[in-house]
TORKOL-4160 file (C-alpha; in steps of 0.2 Angstrom, whole numbers, padded with zeros to 4 digits, m for minus):
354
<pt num="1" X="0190" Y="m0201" Z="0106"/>
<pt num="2" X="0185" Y="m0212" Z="0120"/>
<pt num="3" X="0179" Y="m0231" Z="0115"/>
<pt num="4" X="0162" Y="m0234" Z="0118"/>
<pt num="5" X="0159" Y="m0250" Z="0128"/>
<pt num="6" X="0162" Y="m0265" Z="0119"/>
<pt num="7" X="0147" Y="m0275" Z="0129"/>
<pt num="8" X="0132" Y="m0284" Z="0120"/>
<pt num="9" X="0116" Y="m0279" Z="0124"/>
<pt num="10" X="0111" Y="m0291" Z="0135"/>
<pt num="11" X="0127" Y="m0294" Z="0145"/>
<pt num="12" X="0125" Y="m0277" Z="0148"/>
<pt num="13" X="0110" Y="m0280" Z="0157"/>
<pt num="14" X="0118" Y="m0294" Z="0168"/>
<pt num="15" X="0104" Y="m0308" Z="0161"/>
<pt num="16" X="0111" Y="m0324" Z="0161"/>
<pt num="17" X="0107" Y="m0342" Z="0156"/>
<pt num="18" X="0096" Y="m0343" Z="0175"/>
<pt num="19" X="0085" Y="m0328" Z="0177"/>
<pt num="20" X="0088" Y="m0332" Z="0196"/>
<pt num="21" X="0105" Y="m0325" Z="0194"/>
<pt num="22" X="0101" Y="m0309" Z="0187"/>
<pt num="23" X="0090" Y="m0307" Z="0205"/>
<pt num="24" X="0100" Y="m0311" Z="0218"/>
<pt num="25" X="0094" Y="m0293" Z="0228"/>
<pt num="26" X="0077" Y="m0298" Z="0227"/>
<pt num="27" X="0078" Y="m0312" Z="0239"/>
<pt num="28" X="0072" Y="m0310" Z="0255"/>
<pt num="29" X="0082" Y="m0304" Z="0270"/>
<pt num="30" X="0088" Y="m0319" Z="0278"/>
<pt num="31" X="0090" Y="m0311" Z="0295"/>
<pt num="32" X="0086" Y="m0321" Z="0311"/>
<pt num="33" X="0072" Y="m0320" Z="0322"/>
<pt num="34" X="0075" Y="m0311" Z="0338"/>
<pt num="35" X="0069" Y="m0322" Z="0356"/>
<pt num="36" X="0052" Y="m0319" Z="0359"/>
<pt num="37" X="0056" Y="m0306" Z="0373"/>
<pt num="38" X="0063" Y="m0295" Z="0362"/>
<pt num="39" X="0052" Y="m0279" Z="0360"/>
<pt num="40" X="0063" Y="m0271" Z="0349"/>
<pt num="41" X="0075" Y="m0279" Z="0335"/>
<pt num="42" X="0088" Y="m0269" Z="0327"/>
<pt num="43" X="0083" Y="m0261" Z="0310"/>
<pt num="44" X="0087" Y="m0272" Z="0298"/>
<pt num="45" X="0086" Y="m0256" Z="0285"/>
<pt num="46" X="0070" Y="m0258" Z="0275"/>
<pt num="47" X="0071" Y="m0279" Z="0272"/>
<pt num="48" X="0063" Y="m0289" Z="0260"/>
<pt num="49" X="0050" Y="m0283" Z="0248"/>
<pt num="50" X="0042" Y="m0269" Z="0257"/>
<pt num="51" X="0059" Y="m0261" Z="0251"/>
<pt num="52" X="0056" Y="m0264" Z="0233"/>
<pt num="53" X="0042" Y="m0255" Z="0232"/>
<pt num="54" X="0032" Y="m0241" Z="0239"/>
<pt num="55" X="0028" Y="m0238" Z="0260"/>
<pt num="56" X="0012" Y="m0245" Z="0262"/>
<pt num="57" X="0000" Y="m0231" Z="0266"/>
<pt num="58" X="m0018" Y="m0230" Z="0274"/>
<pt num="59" X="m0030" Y="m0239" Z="0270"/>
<pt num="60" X="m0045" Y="m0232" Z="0261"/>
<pt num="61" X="m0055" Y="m0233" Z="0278"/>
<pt num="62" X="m0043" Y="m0222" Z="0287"/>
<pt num="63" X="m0041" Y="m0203" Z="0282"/>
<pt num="64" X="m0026" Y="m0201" Z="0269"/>
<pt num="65" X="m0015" Y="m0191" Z="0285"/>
<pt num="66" X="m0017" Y="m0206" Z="0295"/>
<pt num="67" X="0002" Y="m0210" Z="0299"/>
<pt num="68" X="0003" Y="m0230" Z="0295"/>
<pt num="69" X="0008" Y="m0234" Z="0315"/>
<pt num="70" X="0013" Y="m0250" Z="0310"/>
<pt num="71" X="0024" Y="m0248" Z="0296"/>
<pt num="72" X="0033" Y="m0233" Z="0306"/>
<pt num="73" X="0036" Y="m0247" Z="0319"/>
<pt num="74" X="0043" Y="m0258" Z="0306"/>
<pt num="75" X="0055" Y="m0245" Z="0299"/>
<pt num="76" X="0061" Y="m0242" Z="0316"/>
<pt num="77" X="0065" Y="m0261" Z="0320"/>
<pt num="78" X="0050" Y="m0262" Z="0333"/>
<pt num="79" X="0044" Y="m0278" Z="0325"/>
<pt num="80" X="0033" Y="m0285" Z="0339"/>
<pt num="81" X="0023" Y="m0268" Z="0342"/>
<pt num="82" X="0023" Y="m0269" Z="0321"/>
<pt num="83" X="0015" Y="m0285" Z="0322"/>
<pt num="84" X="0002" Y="m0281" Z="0336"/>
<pt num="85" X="0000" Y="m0265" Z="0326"/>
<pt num="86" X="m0003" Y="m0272" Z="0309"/>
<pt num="87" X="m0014" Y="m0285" Z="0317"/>
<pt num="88" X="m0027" Y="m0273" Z="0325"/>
<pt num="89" X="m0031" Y="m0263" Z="0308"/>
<pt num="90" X="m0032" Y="m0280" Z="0301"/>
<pt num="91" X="m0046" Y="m0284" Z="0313"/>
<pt num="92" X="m0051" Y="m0267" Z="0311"/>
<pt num="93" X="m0052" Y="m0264" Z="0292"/>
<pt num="94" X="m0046" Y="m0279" Z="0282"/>
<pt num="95" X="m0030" Y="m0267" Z="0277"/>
<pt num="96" X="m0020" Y="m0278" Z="0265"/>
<pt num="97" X="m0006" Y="m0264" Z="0266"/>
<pt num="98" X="m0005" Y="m0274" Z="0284"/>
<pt num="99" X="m0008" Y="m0291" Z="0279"/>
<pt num="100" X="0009" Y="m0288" Z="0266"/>
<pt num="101" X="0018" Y="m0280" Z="0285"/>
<pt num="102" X="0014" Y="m0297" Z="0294"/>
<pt num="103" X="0017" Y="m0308" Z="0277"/>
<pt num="104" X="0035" Y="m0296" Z="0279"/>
<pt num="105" X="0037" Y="m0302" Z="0297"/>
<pt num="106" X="0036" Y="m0320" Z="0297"/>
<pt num="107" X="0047" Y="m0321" Z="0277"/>
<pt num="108" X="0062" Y="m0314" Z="0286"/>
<pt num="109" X="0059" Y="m0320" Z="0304"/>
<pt num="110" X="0058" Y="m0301" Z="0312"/>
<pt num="111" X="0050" Y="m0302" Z="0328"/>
<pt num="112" X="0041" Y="m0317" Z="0325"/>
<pt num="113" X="0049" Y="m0335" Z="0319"/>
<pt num="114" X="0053" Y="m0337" Z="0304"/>
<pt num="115" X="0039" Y="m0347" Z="0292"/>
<pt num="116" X="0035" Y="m0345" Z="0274"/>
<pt num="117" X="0021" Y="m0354" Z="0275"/>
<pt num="118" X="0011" Y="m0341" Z="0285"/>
<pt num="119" X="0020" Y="m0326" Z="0273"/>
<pt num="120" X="0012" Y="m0333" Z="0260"/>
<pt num="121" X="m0004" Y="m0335" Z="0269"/>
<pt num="122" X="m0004" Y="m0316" Z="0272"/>
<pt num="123" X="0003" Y="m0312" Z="0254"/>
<pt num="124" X="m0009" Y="m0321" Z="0245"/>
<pt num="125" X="m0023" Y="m0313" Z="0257"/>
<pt num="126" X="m0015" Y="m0296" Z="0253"/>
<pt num="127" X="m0013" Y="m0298" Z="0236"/>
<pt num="128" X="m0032" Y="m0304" Z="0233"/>
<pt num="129" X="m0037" Y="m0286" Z="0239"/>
<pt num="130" X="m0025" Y="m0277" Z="0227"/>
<pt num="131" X="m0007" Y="m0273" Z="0236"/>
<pt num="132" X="0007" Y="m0274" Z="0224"/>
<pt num="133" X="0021" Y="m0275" Z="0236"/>
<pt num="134" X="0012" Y="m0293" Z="0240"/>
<pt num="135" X="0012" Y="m0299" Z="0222"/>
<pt num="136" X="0029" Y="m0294" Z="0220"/>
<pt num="137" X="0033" Y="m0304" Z="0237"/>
<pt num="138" X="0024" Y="m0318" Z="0231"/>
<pt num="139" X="0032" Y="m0317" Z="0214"/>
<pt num="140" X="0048" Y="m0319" Z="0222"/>
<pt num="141" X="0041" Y="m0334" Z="0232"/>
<pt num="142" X="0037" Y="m0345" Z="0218"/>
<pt num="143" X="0054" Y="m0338" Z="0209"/>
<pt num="144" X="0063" Y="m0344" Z="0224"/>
<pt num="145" X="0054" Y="m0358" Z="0229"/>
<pt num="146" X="0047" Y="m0354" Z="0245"/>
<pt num="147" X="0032" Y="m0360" Z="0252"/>
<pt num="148" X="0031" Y="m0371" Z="0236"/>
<pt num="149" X="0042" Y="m0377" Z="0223"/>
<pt num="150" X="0050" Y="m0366" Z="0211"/>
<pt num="151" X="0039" Y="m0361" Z="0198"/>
<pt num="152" X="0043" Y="m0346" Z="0185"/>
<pt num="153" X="0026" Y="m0346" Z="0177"/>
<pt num="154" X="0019" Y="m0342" Z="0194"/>
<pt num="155" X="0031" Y="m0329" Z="0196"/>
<pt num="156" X="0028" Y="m0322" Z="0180"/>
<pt num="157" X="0011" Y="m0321" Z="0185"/>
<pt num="158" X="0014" Y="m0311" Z="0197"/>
<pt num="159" X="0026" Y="m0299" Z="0192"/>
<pt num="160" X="0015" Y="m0296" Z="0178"/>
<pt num="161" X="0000" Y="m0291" Z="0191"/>
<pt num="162" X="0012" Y="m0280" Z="0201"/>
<pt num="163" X="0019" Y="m0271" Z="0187"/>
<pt num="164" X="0000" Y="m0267" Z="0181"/>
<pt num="165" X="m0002" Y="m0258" Z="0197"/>
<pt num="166" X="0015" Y="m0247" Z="0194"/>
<pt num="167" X="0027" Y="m0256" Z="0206"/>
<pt num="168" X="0042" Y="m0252" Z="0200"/>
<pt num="169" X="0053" Y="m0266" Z="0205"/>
<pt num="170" X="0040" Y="m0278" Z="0197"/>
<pt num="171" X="0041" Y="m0267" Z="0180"/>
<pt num="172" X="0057" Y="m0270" Z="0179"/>
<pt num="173" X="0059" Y="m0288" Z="0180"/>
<pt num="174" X="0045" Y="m0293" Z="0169"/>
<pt num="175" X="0054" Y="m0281" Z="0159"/>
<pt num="176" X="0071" Y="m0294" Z="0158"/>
<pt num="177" X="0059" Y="m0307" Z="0156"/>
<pt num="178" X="0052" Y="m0299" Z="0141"/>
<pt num="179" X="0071" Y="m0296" Z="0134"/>
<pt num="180" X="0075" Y="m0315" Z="0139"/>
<pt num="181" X="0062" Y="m0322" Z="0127"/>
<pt num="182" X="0060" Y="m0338" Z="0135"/>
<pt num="183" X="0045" Y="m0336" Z="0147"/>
<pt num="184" X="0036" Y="m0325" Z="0133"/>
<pt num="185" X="0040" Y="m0323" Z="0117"/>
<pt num="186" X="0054" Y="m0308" Z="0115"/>
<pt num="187" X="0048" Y="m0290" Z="0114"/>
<pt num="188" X="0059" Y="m0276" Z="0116"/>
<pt num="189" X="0044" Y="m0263" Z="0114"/>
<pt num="190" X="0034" Y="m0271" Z="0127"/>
<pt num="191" X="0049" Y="m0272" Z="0138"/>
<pt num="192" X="0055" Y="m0252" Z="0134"/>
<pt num="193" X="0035" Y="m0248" Z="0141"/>
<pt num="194" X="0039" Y="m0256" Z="0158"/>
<pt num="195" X="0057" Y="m0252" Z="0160"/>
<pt num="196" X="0049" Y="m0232" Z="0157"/>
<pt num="197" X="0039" Y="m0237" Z="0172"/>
<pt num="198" X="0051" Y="m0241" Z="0182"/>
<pt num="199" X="0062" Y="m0228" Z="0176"/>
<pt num="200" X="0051" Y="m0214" Z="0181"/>
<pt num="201" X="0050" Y="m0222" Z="0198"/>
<pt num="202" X="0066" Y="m0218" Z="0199"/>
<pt num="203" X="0076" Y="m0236" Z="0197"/>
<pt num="204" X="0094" Y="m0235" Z="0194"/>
<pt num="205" X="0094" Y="m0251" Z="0186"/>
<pt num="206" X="0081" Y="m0246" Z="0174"/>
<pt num="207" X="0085" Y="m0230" Z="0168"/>
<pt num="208" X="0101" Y="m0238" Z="0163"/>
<pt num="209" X="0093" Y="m0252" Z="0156"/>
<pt num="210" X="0081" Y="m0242" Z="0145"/>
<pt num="211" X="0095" Y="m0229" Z="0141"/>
<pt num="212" X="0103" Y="m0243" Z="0133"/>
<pt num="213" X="0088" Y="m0247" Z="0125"/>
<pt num="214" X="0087" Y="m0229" Z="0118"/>
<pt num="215" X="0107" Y="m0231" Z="0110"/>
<pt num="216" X="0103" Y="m0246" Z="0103"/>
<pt num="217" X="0085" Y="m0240" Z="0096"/>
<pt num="218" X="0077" Y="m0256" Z="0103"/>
<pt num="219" X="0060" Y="m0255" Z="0107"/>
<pt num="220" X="0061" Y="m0235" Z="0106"/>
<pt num="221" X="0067" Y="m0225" Z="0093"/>
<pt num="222" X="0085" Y="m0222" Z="0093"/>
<pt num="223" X="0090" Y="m0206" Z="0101"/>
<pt num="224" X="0105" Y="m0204" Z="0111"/>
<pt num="225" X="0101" Y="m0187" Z="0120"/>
<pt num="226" X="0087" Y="m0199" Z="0128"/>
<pt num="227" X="0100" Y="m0212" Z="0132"/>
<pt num="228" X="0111" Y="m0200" Z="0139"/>
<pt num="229" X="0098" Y="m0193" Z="0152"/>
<pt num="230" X="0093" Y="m0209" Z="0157"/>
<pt num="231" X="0111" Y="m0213" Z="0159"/>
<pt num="232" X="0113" Y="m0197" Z="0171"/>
<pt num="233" X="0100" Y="m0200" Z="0182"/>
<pt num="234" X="0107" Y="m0218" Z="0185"/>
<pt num="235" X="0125" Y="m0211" Z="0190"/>
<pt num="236" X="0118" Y="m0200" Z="0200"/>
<pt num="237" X="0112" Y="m0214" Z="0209"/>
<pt num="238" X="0127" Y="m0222" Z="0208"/>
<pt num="239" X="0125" Y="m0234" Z="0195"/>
<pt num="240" X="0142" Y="m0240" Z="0189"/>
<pt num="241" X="0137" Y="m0247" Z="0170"/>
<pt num="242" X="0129" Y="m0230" Z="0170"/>
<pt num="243" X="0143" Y="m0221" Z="0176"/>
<pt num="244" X="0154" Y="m0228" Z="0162"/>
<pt num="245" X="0141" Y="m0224" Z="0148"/>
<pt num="246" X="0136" Y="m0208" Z="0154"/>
<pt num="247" X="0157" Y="m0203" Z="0155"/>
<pt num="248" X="0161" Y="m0211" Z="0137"/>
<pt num="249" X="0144" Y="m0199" Z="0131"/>
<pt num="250" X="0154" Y="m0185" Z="0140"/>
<pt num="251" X="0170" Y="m0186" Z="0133"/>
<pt num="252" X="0166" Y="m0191" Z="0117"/>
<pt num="253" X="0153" Y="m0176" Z="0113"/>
<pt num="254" X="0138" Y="m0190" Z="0109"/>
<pt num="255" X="0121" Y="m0183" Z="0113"/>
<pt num="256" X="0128" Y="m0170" Z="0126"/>
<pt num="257" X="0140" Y="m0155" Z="0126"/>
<pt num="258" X="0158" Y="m0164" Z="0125"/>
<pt num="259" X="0165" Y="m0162" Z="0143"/>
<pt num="260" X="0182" Y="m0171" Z="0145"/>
<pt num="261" X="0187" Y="m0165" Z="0163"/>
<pt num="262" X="0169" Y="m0169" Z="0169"/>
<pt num="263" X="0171" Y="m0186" Z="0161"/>
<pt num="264" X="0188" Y="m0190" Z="0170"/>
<pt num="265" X="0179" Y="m0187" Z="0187"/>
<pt num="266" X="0165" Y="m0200" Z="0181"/>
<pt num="267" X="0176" Y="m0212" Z="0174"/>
<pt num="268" X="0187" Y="m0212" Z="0192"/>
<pt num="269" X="0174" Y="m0214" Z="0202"/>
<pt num="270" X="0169" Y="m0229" Z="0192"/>
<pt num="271" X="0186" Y="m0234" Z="0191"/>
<pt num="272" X="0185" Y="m0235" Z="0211"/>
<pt num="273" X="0171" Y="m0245" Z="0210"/>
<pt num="274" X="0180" Y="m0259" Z="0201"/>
<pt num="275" X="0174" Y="m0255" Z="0182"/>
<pt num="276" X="0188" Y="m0262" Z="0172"/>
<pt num="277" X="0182" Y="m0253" Z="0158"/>
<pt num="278" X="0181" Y="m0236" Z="0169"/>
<pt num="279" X="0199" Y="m0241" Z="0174"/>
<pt num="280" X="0205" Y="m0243" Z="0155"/>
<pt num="281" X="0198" Y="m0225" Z="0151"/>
<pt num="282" X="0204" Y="m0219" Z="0165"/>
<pt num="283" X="0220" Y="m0225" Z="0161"/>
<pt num="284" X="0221" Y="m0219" Z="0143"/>
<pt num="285" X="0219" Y="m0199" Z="0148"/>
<pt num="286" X="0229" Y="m0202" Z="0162"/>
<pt num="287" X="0243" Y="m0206" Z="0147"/>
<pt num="288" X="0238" Y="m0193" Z="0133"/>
<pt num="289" X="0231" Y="m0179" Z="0148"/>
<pt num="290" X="0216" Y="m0176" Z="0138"/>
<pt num="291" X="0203" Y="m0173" Z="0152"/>
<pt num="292" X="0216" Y="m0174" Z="0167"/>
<pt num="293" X="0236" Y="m0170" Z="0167"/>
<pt num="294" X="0247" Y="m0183" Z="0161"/>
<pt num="295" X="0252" Y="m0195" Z="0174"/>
<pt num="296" X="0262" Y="m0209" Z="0169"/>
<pt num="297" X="0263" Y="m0219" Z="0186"/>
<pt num="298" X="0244" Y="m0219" Z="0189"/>
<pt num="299" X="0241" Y="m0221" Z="0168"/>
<pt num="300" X="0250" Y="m0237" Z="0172"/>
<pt num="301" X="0243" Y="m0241" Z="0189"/>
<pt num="302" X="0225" Y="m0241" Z="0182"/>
<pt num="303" X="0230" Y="m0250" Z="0167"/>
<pt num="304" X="0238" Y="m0265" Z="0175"/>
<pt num="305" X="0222" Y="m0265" Z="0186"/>
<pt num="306" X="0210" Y="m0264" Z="0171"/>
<pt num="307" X="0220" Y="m0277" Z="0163"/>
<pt num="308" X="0221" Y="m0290" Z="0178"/>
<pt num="309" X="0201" Y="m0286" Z="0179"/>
<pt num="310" X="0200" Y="m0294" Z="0160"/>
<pt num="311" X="0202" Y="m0279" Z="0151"/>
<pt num="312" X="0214" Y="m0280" Z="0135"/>
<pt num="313" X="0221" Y="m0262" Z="0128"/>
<pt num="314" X="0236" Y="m0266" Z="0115"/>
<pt num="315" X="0240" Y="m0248" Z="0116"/>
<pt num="316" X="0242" Y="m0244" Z="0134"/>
<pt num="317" X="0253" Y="m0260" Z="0135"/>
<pt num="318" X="0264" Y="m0252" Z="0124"/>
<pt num="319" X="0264" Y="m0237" Z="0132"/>
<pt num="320" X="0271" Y="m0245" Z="0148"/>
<pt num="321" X="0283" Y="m0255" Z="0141"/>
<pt num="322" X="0290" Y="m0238" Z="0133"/>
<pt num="323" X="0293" Y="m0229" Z="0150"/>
<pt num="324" X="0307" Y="m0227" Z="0160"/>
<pt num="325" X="0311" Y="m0243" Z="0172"/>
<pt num="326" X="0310" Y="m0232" Z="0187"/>
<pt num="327" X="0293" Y="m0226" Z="0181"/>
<pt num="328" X="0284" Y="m0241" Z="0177"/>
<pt num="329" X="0290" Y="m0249" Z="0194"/>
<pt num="330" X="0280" Y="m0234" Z="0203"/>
<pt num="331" X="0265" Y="m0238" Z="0194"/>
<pt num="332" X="0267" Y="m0257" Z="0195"/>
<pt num="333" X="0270" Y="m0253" Z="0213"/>
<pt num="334" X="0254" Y="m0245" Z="0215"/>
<pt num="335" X="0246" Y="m0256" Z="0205"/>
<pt num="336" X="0249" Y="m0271" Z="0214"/>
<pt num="337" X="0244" Y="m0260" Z="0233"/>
<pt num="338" X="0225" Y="m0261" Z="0226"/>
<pt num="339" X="0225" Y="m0280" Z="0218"/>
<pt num="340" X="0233" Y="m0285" Z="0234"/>
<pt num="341" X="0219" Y="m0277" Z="0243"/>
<pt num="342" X="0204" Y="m0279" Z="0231"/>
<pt num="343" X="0213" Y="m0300" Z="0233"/>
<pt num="344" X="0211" Y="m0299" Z="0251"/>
<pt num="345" X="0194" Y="m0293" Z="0253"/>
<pt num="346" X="0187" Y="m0308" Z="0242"/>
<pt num="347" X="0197" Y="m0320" Z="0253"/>
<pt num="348" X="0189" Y="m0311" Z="0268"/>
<pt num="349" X="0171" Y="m0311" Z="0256"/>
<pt num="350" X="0175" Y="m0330" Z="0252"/>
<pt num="351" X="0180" Y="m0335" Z="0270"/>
<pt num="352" X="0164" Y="m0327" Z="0275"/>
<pt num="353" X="0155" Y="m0337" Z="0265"/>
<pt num="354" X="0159" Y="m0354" Z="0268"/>
């Protein structure tokens, strides 16, 4: 049997002390505003908030098969003519769904310079007529501090109006807020509701989250068939945590049809992904060739990876220290190929940065 994750609930969802830190991909693109004569910017794939929630479509003014011109433009990179374009229905209809596009422009600088002021302007305006893609932009605002000082009641607030309306992205994170306990008091049921709603939105993040919630039995009764579903759709999309839980489910026979080899596949794939507990997992059936032949080398390669990654496995170290000299140097060998590579990236990620 393989271990199950030794991660506390919470750590497992990535909260920390500062809720900012738990929402680093929510900021706004930070992407600089093109010169004026620019009619079209490159795509800056989907930035900012329109990304976290659903396309705007047609107002109710326009026929439901209208195509949403402006919004196309913006997907495309043609900012100006998305700006012109969102600013004619504006005129035309009061559309908030365009109101939230020029909010958009002017928060990440795309085609226009960039001014928080004014994107707040528009979200606010936007918001006042119901679009939850501009509550959840304003949310992020007042989380961030832009246009305004930081204020986590406010952005609360707004999460709280956007997730009303379904947005997904909102659910979730008025969801963590509801785990944290600080900002209200702590309700795992209330936060299993909004997790399910963003969960059936299709969010990675959430069906993992609210897997969890199903293994532990918090907020939900406890049912790990549930948990293990969750968990699949999350992998799927490529969700490492749930690409680890959903491998550990598999080999172990818990709340699906035990399935070693499938689970070997899972747990590389994490591994490659830079799971130290994916790698440890790995690096035990690579040793007993339960799910995957016996490989010595890579047992000890993944091992000594897992183990400079934080990962502790008294067994394993016991294993390599048992193997043959010339045989532990070929996995120490391989081993230290990928640190040296995984090192050099962050130097290159750090250097970036500075």
């Amino acid at each position: 049997m393989i271990p199950a994750r030794p991660i506390p609930f919470l750590a497992a969802l990535a909260l920390g002390a500062n809720l900012v830190a738990a929402w680093p991909h929510l900021a706004c693109a930070q992407s600089a505003a093109p010169p004026a004569s620019t009619v079209r910017s490159k795509p800056a794939a989907k930035p900012g908030y329109l990304a976290q929630g659903a396309a705007p479509v047609a107002s109710a003014a326009r026929t439901p098969a209208a195509p949403d011109l402006a919004f196309g433009a913006f997907q495309r990179g043609y900012f100006l003519t998305a700006f012109a374009l969102a600013e004619k229905r504006i005129e035309q209809d009061s559309d908030p769904k365009s109101m939230t596009l020029l909010g958009e422009l002017y928060a990440n600088g795309l085609g226009v310079p960039k001014d928080d002021a004014k994107a707040a302007e528009w979200y606010k305006l936007a918001a006042a007529r119901g679009d939850s893609n501009a509550m959840f932009a304003l949310a992020m605002f007042a989380l961030n501090g832009r246009a305004g000082p930081r204020d986590r009641q406010a952005s609360a607030k707004w999460l709280a109006s956007a997730a009303k309306l379904g947005h997904p992205q909102a659910a979730y994170d008025l969801a963590l807020l509801y785990i944290e306990g600080q900002l209200f008091p702590q309700d795992f049921k209330r936060a299993a509701e909004l997790l399910r709603i963003a969960a059936d939105a299709g969010s990675p993040d959430a069906q993992y989250a609210l897997g969890t919630f199903y293994k532990e039995g918090r907020g939900v009764p406890k049912d790990m068939h549930e948990a293990v579903k969750l968990w699949a759709q999350a992998a799927l999309a490529d969700n490492t945590d749930a690409e680890v839980e959903y491998a550990i489910a598999l080999y172990n026979g818990d709340g699906v049809p035990k399935n070693e080899a499938a689970a070997a596949l899972i747990f590389h794939k994490a591994a490659l992904h830079n799971s130290p507990i994916a790698q440890d997992r790995l690096a035990i059936i690579l040793a007993t060739g339960r799910g995957a032949p016996v490989s010595p080398i890579n047992a000890t390669k993944w091992h000594l990876i897992s183990r400079a990654n934080g990962e502790t496995n008294l067994q394993l170290d016991d294993f390599v220290d048992k193997l043959d000299p010339a045989t532990r140097a070929a996995g120490e060998k391989a081993a230290k190929i990928w640190l040296d590579a995984q090192k050099a990236a962050q130097d290159l990620q750090n250097g970036a940065l500075r």
